[in-house]
C-alpha positions in Angstrom: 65.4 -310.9 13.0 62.6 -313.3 11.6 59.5 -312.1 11.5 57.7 -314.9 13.9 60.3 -313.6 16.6 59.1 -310.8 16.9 58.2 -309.8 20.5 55.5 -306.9 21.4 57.7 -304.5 22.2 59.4 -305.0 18.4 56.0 -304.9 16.8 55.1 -301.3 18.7 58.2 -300.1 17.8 57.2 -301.0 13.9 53.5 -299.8 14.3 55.4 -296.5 15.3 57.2 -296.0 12.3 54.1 -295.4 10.4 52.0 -292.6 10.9 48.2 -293.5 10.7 46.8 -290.7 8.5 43.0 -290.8 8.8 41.3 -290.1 5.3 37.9 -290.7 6.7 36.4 -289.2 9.7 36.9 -290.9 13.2 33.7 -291.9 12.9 34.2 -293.8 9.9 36.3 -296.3 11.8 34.0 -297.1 15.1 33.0 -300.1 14.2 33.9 -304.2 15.0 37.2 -305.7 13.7 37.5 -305.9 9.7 36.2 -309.0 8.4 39.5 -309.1 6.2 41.9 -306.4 5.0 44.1 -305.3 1.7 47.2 -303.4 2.2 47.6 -301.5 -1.1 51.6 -299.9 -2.2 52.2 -298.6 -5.9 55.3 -296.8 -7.9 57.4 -297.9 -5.3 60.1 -297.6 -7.8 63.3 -299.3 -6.5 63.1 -296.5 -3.3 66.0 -298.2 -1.4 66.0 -295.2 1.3 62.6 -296.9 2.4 62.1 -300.3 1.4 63.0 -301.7 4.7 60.9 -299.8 6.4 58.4 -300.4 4.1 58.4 -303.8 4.3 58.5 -303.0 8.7 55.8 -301.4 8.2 53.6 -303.6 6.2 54.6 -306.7 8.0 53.8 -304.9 11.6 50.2 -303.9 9.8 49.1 -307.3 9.4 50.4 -308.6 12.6 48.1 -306.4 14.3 45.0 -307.5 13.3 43.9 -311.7 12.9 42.1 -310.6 9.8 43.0 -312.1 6.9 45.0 -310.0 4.2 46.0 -309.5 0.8 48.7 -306.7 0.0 48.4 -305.0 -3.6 50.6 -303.7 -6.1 49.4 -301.3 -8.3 53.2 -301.1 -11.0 55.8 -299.8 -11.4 57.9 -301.8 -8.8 61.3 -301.0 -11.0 63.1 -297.9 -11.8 65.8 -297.7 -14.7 67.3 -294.5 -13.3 68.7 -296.1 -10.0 71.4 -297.1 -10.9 72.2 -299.0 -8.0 68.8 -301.3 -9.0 70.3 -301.8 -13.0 73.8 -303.2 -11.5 72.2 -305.7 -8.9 69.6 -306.9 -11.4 66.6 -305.1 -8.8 68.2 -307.6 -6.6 66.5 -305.2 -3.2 63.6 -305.6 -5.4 63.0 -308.8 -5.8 63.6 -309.7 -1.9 61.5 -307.1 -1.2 58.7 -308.5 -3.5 59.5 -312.5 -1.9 59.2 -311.4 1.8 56.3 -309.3 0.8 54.4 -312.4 -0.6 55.6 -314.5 2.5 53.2 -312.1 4.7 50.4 -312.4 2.7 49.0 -313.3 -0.8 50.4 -310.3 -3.1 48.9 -309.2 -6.4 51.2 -307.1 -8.9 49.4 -305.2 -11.7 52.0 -304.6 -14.2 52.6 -300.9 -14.5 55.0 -299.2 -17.0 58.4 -299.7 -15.4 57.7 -303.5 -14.5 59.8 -304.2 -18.1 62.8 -301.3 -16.9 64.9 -303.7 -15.9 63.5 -306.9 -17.3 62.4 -305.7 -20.9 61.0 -309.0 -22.0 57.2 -308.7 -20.3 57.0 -312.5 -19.9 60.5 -313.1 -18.5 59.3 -310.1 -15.7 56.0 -312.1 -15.1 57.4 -315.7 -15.0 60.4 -313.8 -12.3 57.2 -312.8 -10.6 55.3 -315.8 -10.6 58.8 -317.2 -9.0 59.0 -315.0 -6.3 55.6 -315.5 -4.7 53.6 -313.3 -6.8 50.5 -313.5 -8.5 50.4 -311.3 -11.8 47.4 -309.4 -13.6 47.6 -307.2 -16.9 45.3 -306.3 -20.0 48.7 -306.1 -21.7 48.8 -307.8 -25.2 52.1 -310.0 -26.2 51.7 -308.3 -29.8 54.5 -311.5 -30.7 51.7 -314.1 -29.5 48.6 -312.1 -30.1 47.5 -313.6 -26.3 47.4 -311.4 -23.2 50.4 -311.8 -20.9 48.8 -313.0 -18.2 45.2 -313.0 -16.8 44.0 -309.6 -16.6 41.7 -311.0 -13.1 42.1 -312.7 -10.1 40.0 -314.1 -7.0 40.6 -314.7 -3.9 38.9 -315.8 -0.6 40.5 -313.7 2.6 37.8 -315.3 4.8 34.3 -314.9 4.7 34.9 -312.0 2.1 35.7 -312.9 -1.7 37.6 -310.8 -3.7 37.6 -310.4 -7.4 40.5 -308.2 -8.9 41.3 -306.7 -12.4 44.5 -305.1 -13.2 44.8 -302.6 -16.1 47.7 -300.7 -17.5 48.4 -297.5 -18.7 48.2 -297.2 -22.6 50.7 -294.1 -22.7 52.9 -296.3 -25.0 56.1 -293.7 -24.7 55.8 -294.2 -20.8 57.3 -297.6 -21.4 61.0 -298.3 -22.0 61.5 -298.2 -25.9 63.3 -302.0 -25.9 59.8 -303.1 -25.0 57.6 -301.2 -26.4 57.1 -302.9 -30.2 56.1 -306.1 -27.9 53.0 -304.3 -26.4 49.5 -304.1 -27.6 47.7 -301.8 -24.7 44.2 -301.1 -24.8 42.6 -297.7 -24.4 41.5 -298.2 -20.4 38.0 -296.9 -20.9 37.1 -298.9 -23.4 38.8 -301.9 -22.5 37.0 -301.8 -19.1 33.2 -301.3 -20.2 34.1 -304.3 -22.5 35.6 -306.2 -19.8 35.0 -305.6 -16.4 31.7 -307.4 -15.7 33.1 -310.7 -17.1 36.2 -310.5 -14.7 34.0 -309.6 -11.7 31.3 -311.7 -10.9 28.5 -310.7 -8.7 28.7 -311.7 -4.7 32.1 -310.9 -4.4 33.9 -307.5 -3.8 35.1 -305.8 -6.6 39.1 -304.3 -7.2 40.1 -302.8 -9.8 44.1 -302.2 -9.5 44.6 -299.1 -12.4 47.8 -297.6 -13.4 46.2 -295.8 -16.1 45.9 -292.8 -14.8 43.2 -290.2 -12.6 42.1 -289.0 -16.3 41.0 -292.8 -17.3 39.7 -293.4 -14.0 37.2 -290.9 -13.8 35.7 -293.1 -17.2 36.3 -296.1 -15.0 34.6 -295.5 -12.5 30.9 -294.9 -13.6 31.6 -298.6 -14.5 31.8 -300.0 -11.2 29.1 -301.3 -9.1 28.2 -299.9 -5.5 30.9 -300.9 -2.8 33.9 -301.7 -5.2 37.5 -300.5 -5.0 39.7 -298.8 -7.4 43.1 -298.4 -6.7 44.8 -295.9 -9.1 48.8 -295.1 -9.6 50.9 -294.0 -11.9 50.4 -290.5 -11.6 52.1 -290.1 -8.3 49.1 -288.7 -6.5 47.7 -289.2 -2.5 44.2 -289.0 -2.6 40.7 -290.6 -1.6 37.6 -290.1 -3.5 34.2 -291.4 -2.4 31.2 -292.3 -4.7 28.1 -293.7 -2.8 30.1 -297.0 -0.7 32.5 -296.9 -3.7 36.2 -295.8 -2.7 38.6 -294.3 -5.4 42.7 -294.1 -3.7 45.7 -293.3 -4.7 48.4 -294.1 -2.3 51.4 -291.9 -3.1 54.7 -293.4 -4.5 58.6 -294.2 -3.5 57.2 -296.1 -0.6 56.4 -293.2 1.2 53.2 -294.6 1.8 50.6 -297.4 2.3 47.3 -298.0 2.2 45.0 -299.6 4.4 41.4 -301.1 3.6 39.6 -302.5 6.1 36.3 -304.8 5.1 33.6 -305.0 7.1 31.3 -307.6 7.7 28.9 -305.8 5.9 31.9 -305.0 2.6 32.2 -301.4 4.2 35.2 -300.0 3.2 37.4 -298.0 5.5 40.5 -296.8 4.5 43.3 -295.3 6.1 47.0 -293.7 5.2 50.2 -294.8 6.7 53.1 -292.5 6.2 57.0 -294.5 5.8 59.0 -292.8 7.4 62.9 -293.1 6.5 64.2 -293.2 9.9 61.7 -295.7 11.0 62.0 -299.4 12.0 62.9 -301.4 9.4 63.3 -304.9 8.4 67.0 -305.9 9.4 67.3 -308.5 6.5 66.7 -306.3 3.8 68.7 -303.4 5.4 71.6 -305.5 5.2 71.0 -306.5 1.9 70.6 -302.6 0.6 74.0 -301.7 2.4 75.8 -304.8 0.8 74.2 -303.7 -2.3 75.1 -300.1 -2.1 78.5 -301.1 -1.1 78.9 -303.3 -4.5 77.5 -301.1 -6.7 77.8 -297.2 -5.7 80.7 -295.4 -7.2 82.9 -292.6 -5.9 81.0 -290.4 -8.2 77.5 -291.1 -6.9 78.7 -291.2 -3.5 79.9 -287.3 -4.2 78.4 -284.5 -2.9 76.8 -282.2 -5.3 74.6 -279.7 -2.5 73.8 -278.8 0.1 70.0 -279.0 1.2 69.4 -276.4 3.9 66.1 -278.6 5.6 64.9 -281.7 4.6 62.0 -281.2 1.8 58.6 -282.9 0.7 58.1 -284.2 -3.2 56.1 -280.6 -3.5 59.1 -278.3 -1.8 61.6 -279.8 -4.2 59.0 -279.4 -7.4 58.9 -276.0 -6.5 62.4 -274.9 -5.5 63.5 -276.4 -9.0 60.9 -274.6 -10.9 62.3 -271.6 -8.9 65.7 -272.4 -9.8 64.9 -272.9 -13.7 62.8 -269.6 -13.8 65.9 -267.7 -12.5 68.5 -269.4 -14.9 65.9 -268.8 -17.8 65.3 -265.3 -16.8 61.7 -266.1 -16.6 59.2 -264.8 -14.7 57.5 -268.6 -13.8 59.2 -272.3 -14.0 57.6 -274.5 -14.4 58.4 -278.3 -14.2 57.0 -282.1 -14.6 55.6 -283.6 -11.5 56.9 -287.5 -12.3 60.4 -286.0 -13.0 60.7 -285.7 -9.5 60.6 -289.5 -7.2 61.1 -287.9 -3.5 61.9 -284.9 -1.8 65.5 -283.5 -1.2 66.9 -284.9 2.3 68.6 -282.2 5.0 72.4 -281.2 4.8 74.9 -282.9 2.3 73.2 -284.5 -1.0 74.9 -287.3 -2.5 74.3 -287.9 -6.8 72.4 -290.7 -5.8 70.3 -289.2 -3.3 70.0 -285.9 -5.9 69.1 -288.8 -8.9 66.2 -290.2 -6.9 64.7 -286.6 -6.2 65.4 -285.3 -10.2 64.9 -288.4 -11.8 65.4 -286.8 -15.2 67.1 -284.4 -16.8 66.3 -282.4 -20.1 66.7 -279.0 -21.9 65.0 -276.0 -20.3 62.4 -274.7 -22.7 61.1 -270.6 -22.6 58.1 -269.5 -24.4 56.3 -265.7 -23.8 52.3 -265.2 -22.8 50.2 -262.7 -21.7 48.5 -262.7 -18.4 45.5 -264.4 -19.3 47.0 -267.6 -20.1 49.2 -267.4 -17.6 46.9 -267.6 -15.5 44.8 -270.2 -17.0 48.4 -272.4 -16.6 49.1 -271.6 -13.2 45.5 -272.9 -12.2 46.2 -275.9 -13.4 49.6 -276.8 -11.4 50.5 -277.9 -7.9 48.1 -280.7 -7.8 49.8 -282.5 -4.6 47.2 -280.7 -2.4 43.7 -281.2 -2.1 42.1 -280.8 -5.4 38.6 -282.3 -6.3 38.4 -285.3 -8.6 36.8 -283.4 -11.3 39.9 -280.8 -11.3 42.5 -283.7 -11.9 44.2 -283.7 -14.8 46.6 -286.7 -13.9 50.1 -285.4 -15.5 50.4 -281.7 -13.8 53.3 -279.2 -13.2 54.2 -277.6 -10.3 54.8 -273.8 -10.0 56.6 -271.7 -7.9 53.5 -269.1 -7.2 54.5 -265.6 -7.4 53.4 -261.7 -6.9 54.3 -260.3 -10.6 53.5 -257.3 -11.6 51.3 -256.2 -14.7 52.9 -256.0 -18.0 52.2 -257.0 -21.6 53.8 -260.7 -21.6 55.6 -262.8 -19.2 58.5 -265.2 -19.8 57.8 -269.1 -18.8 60.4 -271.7 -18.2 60.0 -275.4 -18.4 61.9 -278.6 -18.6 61.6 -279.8 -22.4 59.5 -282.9 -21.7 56.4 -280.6 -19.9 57.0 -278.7 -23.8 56.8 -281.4 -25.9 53.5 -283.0 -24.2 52.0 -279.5 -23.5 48.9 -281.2 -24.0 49.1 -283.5 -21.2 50.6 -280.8 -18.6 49.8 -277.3 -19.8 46.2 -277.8 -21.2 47.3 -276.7 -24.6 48.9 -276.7 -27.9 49.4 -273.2 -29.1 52.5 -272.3 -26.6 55.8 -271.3 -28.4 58.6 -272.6 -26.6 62.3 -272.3 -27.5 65.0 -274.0 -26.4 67.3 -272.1 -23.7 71.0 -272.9 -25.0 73.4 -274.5 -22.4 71.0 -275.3 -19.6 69.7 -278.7 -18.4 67.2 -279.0 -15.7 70.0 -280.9 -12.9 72.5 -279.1 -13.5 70.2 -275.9 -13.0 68.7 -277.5 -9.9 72.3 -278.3 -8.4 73.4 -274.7 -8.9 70.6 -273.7 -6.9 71.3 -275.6 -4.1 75.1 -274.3 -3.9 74.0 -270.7 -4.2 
């Protein structure tokens, strides 16, 4: 059904599918229709269980309200490990990214799996430009020795100007490896204090779109004048941070949700959460383009069923119930595990390969090292970040844990997945752990067994 037919009883149905999650107070929201309005998504990464309803749901948003809007893309539209999104060419993708910019000017900021699918940066940006899009990066063609693109943008929605930067995470390895020899990244902090107040002039409202991560932001922004907007991603989080009229959100990832900024008259922010919900209304023209697509591309194999999920389980449940799983197959006494190795949570009854490859995203070696009490408690304060944790507590990559009552005695036995082991910096707080590789187990296939015990 085309959007412009859509009749009042459609559009409720729509506004339905997403449920409003306040992150302000009630009171934050009495107040006179928004003088304009930014719908903000990030690391949607090629989630075909809810792009429809995504797109639903965004569409519905701005019919609602006669403001005028912008939507905003904070990276990482692609993702390398759906292999349904490699053997189309993204092809739910790119609709998804033309209807998108049919609703309203969109921004991408290029995050670290725009090149996934496309490794050449400038062939993804020009694909971009194509579809509607309008592209910012501080990313550096290291062939050329010129940005790829302008790292700013502004636009008028209305009486309200809007001046946006888009900067990238410089976690080089993040990137696929066919790209990265092409990319010159600069350290976020210090490409900001250089940069920002050149890219966003005075009288206008201020965006910053980062996918460098909660760690850089918190250097970013100090940086930022009174009233401005940065939009963070990358590190999977849902969270909203106020600084004087400054607002700091991240809106979550796999299109699970979006995030709504209204503008005052007065540039007052007010922002609000919309939860997608799987089952929800959904755009009919891209649903019938992800069931062609599936249809094409899905083998037997994927298709297969490989467990059995008793309930249907948030990002957090499934985090845990693996680190569970590899603690018991490790004969550990914690597991621990990466919180981007997991994309969504596991759905109720039979799971299909595919369905189980978008929830583990990765696999790897499980790793066991031994510490005493102390540290293992100074490890477990630092996991299960998907709750409500204070900015200053952040420490962008985290693990989650399985918390348990263990009893007292000299060391205890942790298991992790070997890429938490290797950057035990990043995730553990650390560099003096031991680990040793467990022979013969791999994090999915740990995970599987789990769910068929």
């Amino acid at each position: 059904m085309p959007f412009a037919s859509l009749s009042r009883r459609h559009l409720l149905q729509l506004l339905g599918s997403a449920a409003a999650l306040p992150l302000l107070p009630a009171s934050a929201f009495a107040q006179s229709a928004p003088a304009a309005r930014l719908i903000i998504l990030s690391d949607l990464h090629s989630a075909y269980e809810r792009s429809a309803q995504l797109l639903a749901a965004v569409a519905a948003e701005i019919a609602a309200s006669p403001a005028p809007a912008a939507i905003l893309i904070n990276g990482d539209v692609f993702e390398l490990g759906n292999v349904v999104a490699t053997r189309s060419a993204a092809a739910v993708d790119w609709k998804l990214l033309e209807k998108l910019s049919r609703l309203a000017p969109t921004v991408l900021n290029i995050g670290n799996h725009e090149p996934d699918l496309i490794n050449d940066l400038a062939q993804l940006i020009a694909r971009a430009r194509r579809a509607g899009l309008t592209v910012v990066s501080n990313i550096i063609d290291k062939r050329t020795g010129a940005l790829y693109t302008q790292p700013g943008f502004q636009l008028d929605l209305g009486p309200v100007p809007v001046a946006l930067v888009g900067i990238a995470t410089a976690a080089i390895n993040t990137y696929p490896k066919a790209t990265r020899d092409q990319l010159g990244i600069p350290d976020p902090v210090e490409w900001a204090t250089a940069n920002l107040e050149s890219n966003l002039p005075a009288g206008s409202l201020h965006v910053v779109l980062s996918h460098a991560g909660v760690v850089a932001d918190r250097g970013i922004l100090p940086l930022l004048s009174d009233g401005s907007l940065l939009v963070g991603g990358h590190d999977h989080l849902v969270l909203e941070h106020a600084e004087g009229k400054t607002r700091y959100v991240h809106t979550g990832s796999w299109s699970s949700l979006i995030t709504v900024v209204d503008i005052g008259a007065d540039r007052a922010l007010s922002l609000r959460q919309l939860q997608i919900d799987r089952n929800g209304g959904a755009d009919e023209e891209l649903t019938a383009l992800i069931g062609a697509t599936f249809a094409e591309h899905l083998t037997a194999e994927e298709l297969a069923i490989v467990g059995i999920s008793e309930k249907a389980q948030t990002l957090g449940e499934s985090a845990r119930f693996a680190a569970t799983a590899q603690a018991a197959a490790g004969a550990g006494d914690v597991g621990f595990i990466g919180h981007t190795t997991f994309g969504t949570g596991l759905p109720s009854g039979e799971v299909t390969k595919y369905a189980f490859d978008s929830v583990v995203r990765f696999d790897g070696k499980l790793m066991r090292a031994e510490v005493d009490r102390p540290t293992l408690d100074a490890l477990l304060a630092r996991c299960n970040q998907d709750g409500d944790i204070p900015l200053s507590a952040r420490t962008g990559d985290f693990l989650y844990a399985a918390p348990l009552e263990l009893a007292d005695k000299p060391s205890y036995t942790i298991v992790c997945n070997d890429w938490s082991a290797t950057n035990q910096k990043s995730y553990f707080g650390r560099e003096d752990l031991a680990f040793t590789e467990i022979p013969d187990l791999k994090v999915k296939a740990t995970v599987i067994e789990a769910l068929n015990a």
